[in-house]
TIPA-888365 format. One record per residue (C-alpha): residue number from 1; residue in three letters; chain; x, y, z. Coordinates in nm, 2 decimals. Example, Ala and Ser with C-alpha at 12.3 -4.5 7.8 and 13.67 -1.06 7.14 Angstrom:
BEGIN
REC   pos   code   unit     east    north       up
REC     1    ALA      A     1.23    -0.45     0.78
REC     2    SER      A     1.37    -0.11     0.71
***
This chain:
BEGIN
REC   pos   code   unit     east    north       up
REC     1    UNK      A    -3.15     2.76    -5.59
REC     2    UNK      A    -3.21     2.68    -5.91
REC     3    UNK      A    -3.49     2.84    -6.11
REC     4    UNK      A    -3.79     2.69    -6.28
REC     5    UNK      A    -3.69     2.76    -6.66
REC     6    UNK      A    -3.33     2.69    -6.52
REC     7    UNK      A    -3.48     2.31    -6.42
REC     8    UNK      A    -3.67     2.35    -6.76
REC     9    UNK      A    -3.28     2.38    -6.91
REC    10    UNK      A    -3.19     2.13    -6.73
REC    11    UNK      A    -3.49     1.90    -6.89
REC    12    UNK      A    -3.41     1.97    -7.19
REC    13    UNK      A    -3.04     1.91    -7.26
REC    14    UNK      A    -3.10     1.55    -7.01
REC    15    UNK      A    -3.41     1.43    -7.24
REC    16    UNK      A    -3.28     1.61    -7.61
REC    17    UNK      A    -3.64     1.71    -7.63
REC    18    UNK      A    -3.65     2.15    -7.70
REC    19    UNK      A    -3.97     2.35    -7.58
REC    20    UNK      A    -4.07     2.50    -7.86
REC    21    UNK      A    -4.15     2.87    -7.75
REC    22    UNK      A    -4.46     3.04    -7.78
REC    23    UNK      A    -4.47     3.17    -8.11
REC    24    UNK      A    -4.35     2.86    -8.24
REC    25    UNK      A    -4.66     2.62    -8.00
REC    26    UNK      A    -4.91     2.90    -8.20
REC    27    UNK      A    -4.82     2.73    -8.49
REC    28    UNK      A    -4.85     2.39    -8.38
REC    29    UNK      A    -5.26     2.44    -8.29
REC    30    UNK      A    -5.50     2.34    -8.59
REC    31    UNK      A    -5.86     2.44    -8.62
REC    32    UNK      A    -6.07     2.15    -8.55
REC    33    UNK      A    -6.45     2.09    -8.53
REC    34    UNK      A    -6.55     2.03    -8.21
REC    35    UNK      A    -6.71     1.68    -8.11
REC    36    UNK      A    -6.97     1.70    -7.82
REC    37    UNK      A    -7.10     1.43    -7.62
REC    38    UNK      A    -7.36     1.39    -7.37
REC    39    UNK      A    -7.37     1.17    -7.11
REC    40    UNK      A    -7.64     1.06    -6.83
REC    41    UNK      A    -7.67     1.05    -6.52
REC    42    UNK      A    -7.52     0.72    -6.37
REC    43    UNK      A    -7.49     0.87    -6.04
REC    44    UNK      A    -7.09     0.75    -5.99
REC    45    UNK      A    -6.93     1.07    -6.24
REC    46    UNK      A    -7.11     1.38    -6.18
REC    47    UNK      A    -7.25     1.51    -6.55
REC    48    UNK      A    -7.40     1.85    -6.57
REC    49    UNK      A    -7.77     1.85    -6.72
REC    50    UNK      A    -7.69     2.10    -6.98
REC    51    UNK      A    -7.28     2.10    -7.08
REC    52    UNK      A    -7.17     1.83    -7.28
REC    53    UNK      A    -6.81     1.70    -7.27
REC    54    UNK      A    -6.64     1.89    -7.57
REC    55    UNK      A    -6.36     1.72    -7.76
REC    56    UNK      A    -6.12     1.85    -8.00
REC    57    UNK      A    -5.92     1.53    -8.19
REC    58    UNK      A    -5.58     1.61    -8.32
REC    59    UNK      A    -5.62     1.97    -8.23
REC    60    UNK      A    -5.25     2.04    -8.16
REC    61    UNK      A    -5.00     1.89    -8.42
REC    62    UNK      A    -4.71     1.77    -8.23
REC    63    UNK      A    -4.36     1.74    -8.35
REC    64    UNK      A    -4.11     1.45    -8.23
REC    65    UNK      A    -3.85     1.67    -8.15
REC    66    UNK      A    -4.06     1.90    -7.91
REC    67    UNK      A    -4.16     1.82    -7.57
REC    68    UNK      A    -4.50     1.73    -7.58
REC    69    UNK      A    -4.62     1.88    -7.25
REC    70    UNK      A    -4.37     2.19    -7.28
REC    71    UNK      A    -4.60     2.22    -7.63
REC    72    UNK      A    -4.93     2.20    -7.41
REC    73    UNK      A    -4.75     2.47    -7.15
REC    74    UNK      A    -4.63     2.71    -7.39
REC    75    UNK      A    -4.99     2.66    -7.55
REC    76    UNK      A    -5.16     2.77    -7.27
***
């Protein structure tokens, strides 16, 4: 039975899209400045009082020969 970095293989060869490794995804991260945004109660989406929702635009610089989620998974 096949492994899962063997299916990962796999993924990569069928799609011609390469993980990028996780030295590599390090250097794919930018500093950003953080955006919050608070949002009140509507009573349908539960919103804590205190913690805003945080958002970080462009804060990984992908590259079209990568794989885009294997990026976000080697990232974290």
């Amino acid at each position: 039975m096949p492994t899962l970095e063997d299916l990962k293989g796999y993924a990569e060869r069928a799609t011609g899209l390469q993980r990028p490794g996780k030295r590599k995804a390090m250097d794919l991260a930018r500093v950003r400045k953080s955006q919050t945004v608070c949002f009140k109660d509507d009573s349908l989406v539960p919103n804590h009082p205190r913690w805003p929702l945080i958002i970080y635009r462009n804060a990984v610089a992908f590259d079209a020969r990568l794989d885009a989620a294997a990026v976000i998974e080697d990232l974290f």
